[in-house]
C-alpha positions in Angstrom: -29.7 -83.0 -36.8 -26.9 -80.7 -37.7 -26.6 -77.9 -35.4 -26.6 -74.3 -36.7 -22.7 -74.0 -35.6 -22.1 -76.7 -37.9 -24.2 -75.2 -41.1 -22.3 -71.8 -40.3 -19.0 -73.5 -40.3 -19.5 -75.2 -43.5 -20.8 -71.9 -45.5 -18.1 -69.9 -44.3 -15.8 -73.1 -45.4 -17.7 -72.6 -48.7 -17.1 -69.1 -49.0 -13.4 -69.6 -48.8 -13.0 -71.8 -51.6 -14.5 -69.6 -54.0 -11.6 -67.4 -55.2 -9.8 -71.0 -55.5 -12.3 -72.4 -57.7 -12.2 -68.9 -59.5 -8.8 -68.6 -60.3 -8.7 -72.3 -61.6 -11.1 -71.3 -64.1 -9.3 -68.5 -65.2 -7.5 -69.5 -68.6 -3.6 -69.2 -68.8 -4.0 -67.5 -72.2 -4.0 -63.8 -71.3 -5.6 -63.0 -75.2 -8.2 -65.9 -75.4 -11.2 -65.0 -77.5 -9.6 -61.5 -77.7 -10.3 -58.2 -75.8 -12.6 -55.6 -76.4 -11.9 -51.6 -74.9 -14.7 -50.4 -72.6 -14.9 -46.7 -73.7 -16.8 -45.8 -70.9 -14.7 -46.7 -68.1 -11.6 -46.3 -69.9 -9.6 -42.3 -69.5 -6.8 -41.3 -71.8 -5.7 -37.7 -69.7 -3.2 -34.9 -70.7 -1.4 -32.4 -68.6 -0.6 -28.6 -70.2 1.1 -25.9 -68.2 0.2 -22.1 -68.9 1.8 -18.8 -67.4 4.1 -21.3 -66.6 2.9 -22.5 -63.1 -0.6 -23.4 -63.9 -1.5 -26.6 -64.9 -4.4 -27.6 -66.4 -5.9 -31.6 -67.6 -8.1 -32.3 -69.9 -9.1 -35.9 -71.2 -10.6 -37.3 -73.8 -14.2 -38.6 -73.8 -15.0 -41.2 -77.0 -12.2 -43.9 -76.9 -12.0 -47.2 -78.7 -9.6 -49.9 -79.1 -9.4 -53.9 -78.8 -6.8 -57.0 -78.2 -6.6 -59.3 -80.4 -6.0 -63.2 -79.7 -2.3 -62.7 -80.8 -1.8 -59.9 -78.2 -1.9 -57.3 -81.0 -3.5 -54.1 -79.1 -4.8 -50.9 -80.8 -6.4 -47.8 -79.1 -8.0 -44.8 -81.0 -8.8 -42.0 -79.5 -11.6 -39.4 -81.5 -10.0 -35.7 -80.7 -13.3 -33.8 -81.0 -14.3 -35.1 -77.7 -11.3 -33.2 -76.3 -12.6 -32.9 -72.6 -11.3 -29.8 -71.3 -14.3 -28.8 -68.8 -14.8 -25.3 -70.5 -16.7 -25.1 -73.9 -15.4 -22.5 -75.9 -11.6 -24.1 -74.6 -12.9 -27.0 -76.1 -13.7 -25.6 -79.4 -9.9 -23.9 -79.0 -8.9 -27.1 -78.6 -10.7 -28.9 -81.7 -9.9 -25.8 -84.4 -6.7 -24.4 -83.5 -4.9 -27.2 -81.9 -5.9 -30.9 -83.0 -7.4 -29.4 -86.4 -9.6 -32.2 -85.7 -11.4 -31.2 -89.2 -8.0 -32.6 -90.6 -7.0 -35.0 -88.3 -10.2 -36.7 -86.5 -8.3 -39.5 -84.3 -4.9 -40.6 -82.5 -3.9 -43.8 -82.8 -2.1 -46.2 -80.4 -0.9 -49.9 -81.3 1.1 -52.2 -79.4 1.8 -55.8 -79.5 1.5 -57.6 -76.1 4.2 -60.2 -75.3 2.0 -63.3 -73.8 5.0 -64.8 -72.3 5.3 -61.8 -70.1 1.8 -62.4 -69.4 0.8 -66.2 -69.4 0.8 -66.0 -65.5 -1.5 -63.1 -64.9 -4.5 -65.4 -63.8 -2.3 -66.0 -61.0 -0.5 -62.6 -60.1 -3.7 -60.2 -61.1 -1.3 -57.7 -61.5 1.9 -57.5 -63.8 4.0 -54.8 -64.4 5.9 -55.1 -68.0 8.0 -52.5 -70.6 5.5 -51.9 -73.3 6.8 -51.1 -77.2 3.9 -48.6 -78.7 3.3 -46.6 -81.5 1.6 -43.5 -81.4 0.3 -41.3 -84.3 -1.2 -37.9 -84.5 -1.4 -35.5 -87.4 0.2 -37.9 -89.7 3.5 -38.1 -87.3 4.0 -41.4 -85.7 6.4 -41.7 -83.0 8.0 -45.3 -81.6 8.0 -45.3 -77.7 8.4 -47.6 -75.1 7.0 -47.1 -71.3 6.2 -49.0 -68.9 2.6 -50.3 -67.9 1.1 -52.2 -64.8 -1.7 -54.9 -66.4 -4.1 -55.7 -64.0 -6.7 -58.9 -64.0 -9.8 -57.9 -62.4 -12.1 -61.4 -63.1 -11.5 -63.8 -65.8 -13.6 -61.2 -67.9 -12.1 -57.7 -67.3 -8.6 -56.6 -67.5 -7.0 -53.0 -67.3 -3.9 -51.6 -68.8 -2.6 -48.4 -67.1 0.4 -46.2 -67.3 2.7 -46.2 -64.4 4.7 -42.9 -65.1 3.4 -40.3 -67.1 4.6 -39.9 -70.3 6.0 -36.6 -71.7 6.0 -35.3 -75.3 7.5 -32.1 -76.8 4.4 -30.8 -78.8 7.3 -30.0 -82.2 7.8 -34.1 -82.2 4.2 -34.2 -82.9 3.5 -31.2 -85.1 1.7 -29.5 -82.8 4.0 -26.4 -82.5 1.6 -24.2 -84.6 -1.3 -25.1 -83.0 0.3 -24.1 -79.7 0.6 -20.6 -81.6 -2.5 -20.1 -82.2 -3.6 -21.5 -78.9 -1.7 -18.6 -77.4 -2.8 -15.7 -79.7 -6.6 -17.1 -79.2 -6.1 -17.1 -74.9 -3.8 -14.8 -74.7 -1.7 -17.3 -72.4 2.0 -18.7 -72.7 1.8 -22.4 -73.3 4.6 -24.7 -72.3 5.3 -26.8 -75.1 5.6 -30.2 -73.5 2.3 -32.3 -72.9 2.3 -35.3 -70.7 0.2 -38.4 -70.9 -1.3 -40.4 -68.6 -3.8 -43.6 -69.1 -6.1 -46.5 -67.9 -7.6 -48.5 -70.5 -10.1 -51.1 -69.4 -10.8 -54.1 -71.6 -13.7 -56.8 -71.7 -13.2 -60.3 -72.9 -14.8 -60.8 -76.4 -17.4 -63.7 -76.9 -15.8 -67.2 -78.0 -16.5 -67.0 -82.2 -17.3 -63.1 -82.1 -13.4 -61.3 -82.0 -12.9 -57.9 -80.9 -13.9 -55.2 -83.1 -13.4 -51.5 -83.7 -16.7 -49.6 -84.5 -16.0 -47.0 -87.2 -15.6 -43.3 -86.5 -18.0 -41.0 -87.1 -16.5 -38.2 -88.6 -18.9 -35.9 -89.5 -18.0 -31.9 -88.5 -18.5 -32.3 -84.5 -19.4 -35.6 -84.2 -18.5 -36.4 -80.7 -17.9 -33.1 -79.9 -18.8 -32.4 -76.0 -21.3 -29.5 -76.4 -24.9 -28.7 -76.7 -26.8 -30.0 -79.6 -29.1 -27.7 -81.2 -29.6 -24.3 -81.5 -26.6 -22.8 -79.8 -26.8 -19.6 -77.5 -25.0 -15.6 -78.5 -21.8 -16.0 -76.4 -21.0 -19.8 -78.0 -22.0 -18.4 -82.1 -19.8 -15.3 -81.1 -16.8 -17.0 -79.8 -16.9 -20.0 -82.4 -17.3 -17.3 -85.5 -14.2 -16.1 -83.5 -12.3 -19.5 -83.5 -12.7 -19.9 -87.1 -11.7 -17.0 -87.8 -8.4 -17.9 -86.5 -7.8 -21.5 -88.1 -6.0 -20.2 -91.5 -7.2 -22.9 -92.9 -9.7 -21.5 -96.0 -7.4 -21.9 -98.8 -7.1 -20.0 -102.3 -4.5 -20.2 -104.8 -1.7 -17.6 -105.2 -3.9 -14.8 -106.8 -6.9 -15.9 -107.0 -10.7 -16.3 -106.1 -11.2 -20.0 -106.1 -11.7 -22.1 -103.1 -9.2 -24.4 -102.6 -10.5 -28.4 -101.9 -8.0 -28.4 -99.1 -11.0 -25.9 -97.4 -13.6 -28.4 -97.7 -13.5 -29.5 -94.1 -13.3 -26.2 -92.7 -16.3 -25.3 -94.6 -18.2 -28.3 -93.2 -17.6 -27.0 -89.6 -18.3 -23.2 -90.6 -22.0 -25.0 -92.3 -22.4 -26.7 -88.7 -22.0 -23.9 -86.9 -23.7 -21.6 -88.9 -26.7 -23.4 -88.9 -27.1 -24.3 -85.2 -26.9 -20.0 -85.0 -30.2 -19.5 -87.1 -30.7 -16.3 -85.0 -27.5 -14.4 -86.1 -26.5 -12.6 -89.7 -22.5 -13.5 -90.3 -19.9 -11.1 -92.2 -17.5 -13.2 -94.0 -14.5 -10.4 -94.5 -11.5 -11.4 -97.0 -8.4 -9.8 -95.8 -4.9 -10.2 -98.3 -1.3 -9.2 -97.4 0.5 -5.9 -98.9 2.2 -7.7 -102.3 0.2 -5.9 -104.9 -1.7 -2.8 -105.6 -4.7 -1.8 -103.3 -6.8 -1.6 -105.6 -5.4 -5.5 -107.1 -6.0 -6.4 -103.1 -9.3 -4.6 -102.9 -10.7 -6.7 -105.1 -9.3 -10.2 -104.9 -10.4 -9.8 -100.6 -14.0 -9.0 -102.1 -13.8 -12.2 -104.5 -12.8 -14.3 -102.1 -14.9 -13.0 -99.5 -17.8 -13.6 -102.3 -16.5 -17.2 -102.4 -17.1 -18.2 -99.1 -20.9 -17.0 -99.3 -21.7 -18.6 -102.3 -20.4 -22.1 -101.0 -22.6 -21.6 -98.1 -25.2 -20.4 -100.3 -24.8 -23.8 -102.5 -25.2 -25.9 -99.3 -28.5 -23.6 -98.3 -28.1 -20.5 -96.2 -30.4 -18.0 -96.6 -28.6 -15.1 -98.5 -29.9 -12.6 -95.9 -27.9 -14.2 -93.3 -24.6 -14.0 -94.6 -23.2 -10.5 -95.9 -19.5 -10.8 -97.7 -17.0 -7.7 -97.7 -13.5 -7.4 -98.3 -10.7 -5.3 -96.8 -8.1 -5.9 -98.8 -5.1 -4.9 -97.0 -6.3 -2.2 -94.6 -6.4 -4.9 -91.3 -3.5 -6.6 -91.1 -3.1 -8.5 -87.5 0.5 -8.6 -87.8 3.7 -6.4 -90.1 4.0 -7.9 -93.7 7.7 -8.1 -93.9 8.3 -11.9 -93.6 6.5 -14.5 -95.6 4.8 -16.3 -92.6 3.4 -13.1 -91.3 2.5 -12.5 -95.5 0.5 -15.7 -95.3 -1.2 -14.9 -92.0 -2.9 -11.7 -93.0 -4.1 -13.5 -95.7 -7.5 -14.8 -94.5 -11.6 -14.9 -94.1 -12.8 -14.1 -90.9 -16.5 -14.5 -89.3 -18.2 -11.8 -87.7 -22.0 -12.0 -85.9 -23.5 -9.0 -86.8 -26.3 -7.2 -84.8 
């Protein structure tokens, strides 16, 4: 009979030997059967500076992304889940900055070299220079950076940034939206973002390659709020956010909705109806080209526009009352065009 030294002895021998036998099970292609991105445990995070010493960062919170067997990689990132911890900063965020009613999702591809790679089951860890592309807002921009890839079991890998990575926000079109970011806070915005990530993947099944489920893109579909019925303080200061966009479109001189409004209009319906407690003033405001009387009139129409298409998609007419200014309220002098075209504009009021 053994004695219970010997048993011990021969587990703990046991023991040892398992990493071995692990590691010589591990494949030597790093893309075999093809990687899908776990969005949960994954974090795509961005750094902003305000008033110039404070910085703030803010992530993102519905990713998705695979690998394919040929080391093509591809990560897209859904910007109404902007993540900034505040609400009405994350509505900001969606309207004024992304224009996420525009431009739903970012998109990062890359294509993985597997002869930098064909050793990981060995090393667990690799750190490589990466070629990417990233677009956003229609603008793509070809980078390269450096990434550490780390093999956590044969079934689980993770790709993560080892610098951050710095972008002006005029290289990706994102200048206005800063502008309007500012006016809305009332801060100074540095205009330089910087990027940071860690992107986990699993393994896909043998005969089921990676896949990328589509986006949802309906108004606010990911959006990181409260669904329902939405309380005084978040209608208020989302009425207030739209008001701000610019982006309800008319031709030069007259009372027609533009199609370029559409997806505006879909938010404004959203939003709208999750404030069934509220009545709204839709106000038409024009610039100074023109008679009063001419202004008057086309900031009425337009004004008038905006109701009826809310009226079409069924809002109660008692809720909504439209009224134009014409050009009594401008928000800034008319004497350049750009100024011209801002106090040109529908804005949302709650009314008591």
């Amino acid at each position: 009979m053994k004695s219970a030294a010997f048993r011990v002895l021969c587990v703990f021998a046991f023991l040892l030997a398992l990493p071995l036998g692990m590691a010589s099970a591990q494949s030597a292609d790093p893309f075999e059967y093809g990687w899908n991105l776990d969005g949960d445990a994954s974090e795509l995070r961005f750094l902003s500076v305000k008033k110039s010493k404070i910085a703030e960062t803010s992530s993102f919170a519905t990713l998705s992304g695979l690998i394919t067997e040929n080391g093509q990689a591809q990560v897209r990132v859904l910007l109404d889940s902007v993540d900034t911890k505040v609400d009405l900063r994350n509505v900001r965020m969606r309207f004024l900055f992304f224009e996420t009613f525009k431009f739903p999702e970012a998109i990062i591809t890359a294509e993985l070299n597997p002869e930098l790679l064909t050793d990981l089951h060995m090393t667990r860890r690799k750190e490589i220079e990466l070629p990417y592309s990233f677009t956003l807002r229609g603008v793509t921009l070809d980078r390269t950076t450096d990434v550490a890839v780390t093999l956590i079991d044969n079934d689980r890998v993770v790709v993560s940034s080892i610098t951050p990575i710095a972008f002006t926000l005029e290289e990706l079109d994102l200048e206005e939206g800063r502008m309007k970011l500012q006016e809305a806070a009332n801060v100074d915005i540095t205009p330089v973002g910087v990027v940071s990530f860690n992107f986990v993947f699993n393994r896909a099944q043998p005969g089921t390659p990676p896949d990328i489920p589509e986006a949802v893109l309906t108004p606010a579909a990911v959006a990181l709020e409260t669904k329902g019925d939405m309380s005084e303080e978040a209608c208020r200061g989302r009425f207030e956010i739209l008001s701000k966009t610019g982006n309800i479109f008319f031709a030069s001189g007259s009372t027609r909705l533009d199609d370029k409004s559409i997806p505006l209009l879909e938010n404004l319906y959203d939003i709208v109806n999750r404030c069934p407690g509220f009545r709204l003033e839709i106000a038409g405001h024009t610039d100074s080209i023109g008679s009063d009387q001419q202004n008057q009139v086309i900031s009425e129409r337009r004004a008038a526009s905006v109701r009826t298409w809310l009226l079409d998609k069924g809002i109660p007419s008692d809720r909504m009352a439209a009224v134009g200014y014409g050009e009594a309220r401008p928000i800034v002098s008319n004497d350049t065009p750009q100024n011209r075209a801002r106090n040109r504009r529908i804005e949302f009021t709650v009314l008591n």
